[in-house]
C-alpha positions, -999 to 999 in steps of 0.1 A, spaced: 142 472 -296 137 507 -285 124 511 -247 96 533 -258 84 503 -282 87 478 -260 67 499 -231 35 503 -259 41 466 -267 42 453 -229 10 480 -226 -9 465 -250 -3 428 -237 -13 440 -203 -50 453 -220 -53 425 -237 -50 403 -206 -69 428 -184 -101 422 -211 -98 386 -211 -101 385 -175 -129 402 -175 -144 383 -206 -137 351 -184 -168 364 -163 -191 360 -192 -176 337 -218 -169 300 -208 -130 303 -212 -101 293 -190 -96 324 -164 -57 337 -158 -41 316 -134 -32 338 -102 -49 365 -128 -40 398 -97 -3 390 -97 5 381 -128 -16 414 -139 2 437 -111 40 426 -122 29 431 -157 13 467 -152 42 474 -128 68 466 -155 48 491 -179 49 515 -153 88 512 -145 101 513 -181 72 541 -188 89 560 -152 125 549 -168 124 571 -196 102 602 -184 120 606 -157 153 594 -163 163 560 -142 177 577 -112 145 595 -101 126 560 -114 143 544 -88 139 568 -63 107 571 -70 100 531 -66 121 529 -35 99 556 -19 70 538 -29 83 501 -20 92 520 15 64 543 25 37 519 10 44 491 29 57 507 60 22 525 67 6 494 47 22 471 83 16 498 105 -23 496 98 -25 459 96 -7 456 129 -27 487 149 -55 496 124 -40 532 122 -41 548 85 -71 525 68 -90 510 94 -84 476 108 -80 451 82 -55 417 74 -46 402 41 -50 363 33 -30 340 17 -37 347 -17 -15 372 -28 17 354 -19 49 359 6 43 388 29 65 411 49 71 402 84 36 381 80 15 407 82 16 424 38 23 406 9 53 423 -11 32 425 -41 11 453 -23 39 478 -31 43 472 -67 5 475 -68 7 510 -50 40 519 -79 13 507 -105 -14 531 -98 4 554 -83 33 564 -112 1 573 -137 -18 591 -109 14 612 -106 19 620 -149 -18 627 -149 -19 655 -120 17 669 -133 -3 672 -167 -31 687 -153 -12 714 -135 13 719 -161 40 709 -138 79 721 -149 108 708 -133 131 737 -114 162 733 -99 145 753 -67 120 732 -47 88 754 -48 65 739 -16 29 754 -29 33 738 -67 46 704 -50 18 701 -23 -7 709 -49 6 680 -73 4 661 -48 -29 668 -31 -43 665 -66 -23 628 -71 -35 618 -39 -72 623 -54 -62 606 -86 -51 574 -72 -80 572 -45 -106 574 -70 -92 541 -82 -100 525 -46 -133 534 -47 -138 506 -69 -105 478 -62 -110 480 -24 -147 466 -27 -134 441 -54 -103 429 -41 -123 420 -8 -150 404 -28 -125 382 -42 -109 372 -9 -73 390 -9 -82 413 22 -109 413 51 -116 441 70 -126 438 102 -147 452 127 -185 464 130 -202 465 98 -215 498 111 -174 508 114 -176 500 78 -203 525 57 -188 522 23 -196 490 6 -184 470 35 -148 494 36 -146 522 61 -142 557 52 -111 559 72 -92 535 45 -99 563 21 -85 592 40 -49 566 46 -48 563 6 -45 597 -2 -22 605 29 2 573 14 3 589 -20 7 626 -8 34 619 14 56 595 -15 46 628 -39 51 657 -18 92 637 -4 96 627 -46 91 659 -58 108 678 -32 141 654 -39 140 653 -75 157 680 -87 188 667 -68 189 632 -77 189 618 -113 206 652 -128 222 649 -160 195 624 -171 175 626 -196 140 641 -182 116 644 -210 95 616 -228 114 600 -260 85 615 -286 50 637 -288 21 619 -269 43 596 -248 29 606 -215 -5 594 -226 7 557 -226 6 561 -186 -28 572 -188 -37 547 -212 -27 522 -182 -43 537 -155 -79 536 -176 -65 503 -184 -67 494 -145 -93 512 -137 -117 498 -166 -106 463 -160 -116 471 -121 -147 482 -133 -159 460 -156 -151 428 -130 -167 446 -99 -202 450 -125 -202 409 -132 -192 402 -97 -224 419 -87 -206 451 -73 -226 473 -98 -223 502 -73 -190 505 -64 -184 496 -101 -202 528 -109 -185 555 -81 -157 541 -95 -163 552 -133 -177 584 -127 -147 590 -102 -121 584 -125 -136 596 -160 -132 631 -153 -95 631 -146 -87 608 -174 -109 629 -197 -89 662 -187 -58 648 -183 -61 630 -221 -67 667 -236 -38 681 -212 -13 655 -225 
């Protein structure tokens, strides 16, 4: 089976889980055992076959190994000082963490969201590969990525402590939006500007010789396809779980760069 098959196939298993999680909030069915991580590693996989063949596999894995790293280094940093996102700690619930203090799914999750964010602000800036690193185009990619994937938190950070995988601690006056502080905001662009700004900057030396452009017309758009797959499935749970207002900062956060970004690519 061709790759770029199997990415759409994998893509449209992950939707139709994403949906029937959230149907499992209003219809009387069995919910998704573990429904976060098995929905992560599946979205992840999309995303890593999807960053296999756009980008060749050498920058892939450079681009996942500065993720893994950067993530989850500034992800313990703030967990152990409450530097970069405030002071908060995870529970129990998402599995085996690093040194106790992250789970090692967090990483894949950043990867996840963070690959699309990337294809959808290179689209938007009609971003060309050189063999010269040019500073202003990269910063600007990445500024503009780093906005991309925030707008996604606006809604999972709420969620994802309304369903007990983090607790943020502190003052509730510390914490303004929805029970998260502001400060968490400012640390997830800075994460995804800095893995952007030392990816792009690398790229043209690693991974040459590789094949760098998407196998067929339109292929791009199955990354964006996942990241309004994440985002609507974060959406449409935070509404039923009574989070109708970040549920709705959330939409109207990410629609325009998905709706400019799907005319782009």
């Amino acid at each position: 089976m061709r790759l770029d098959r199997l990415t759409l196939y994998l893509l449209i298993i992950y939707a139709a889980l994403t949906a029937y999680s959230v149907a499992t909030l209003v219809v009387p069915i069995p919910r998704i055992p573990a429904s976060t991580i098995v929905l992560t590693l599946l979205a992840f996989t999309v995303m890593l076959l999807h960053a296999g063949q756009r980008l060749g596999w050498g920058r892939a894995g450079w681009l996942i190994a500065l993720c893994f790293g950067i993530s989850l280094l500034f992800e313990c940093v703030g967990v152990a000082t409450g530097l970069v996102y405030g002071p908060y700690h995870y529970t129990d619930s998402l599995g085996l963490k690093f040194l106790g203090l992250v789970p090692l799914l967090i990483p894949l999750a950043w990867f996840m969201m963070m690959y699309p964010s990337l294809v959808i602000a290179q689209g938007l800036t009609a971003w060309r590969p050189s063999k010269r690193s040019r500073i202003l185009p990269i910063l600007g990619v990445s500024a503009l990525g780093g906005l991309i994937m925030t707008a996604w938190d606006l809604v999972m950070d709420p969620l994802m402590v309304k369903l007990g995988h983090w607790v943020w601690d502190g003052a509730a006056s510390t914490r303004p939006y929805f029970g998260v502080p502001l400060q968490n905001y400012w640390g997830w662009w800075l994460t995804t500007f800095v893995i952007f700004a030392i990816f792009l900057s690398l790229a043209p030396r690693v991974g040459r010789g590789q094949r760098a452009d998407p196998p067929r017309p339109g292929f791009n758009r199955l990354a964006l396809f996942g990241y309004l797959v994440t985002g609507l499935g974060s959406i449409g749970i935070a509404f039923l779980s009574g989070l109708e207002g970040p549920a709705l900062v959330g939409l109207f956060a990410m629609a325009p760069w998905a709706w400019m970004a799907w005319q782009k690519l």
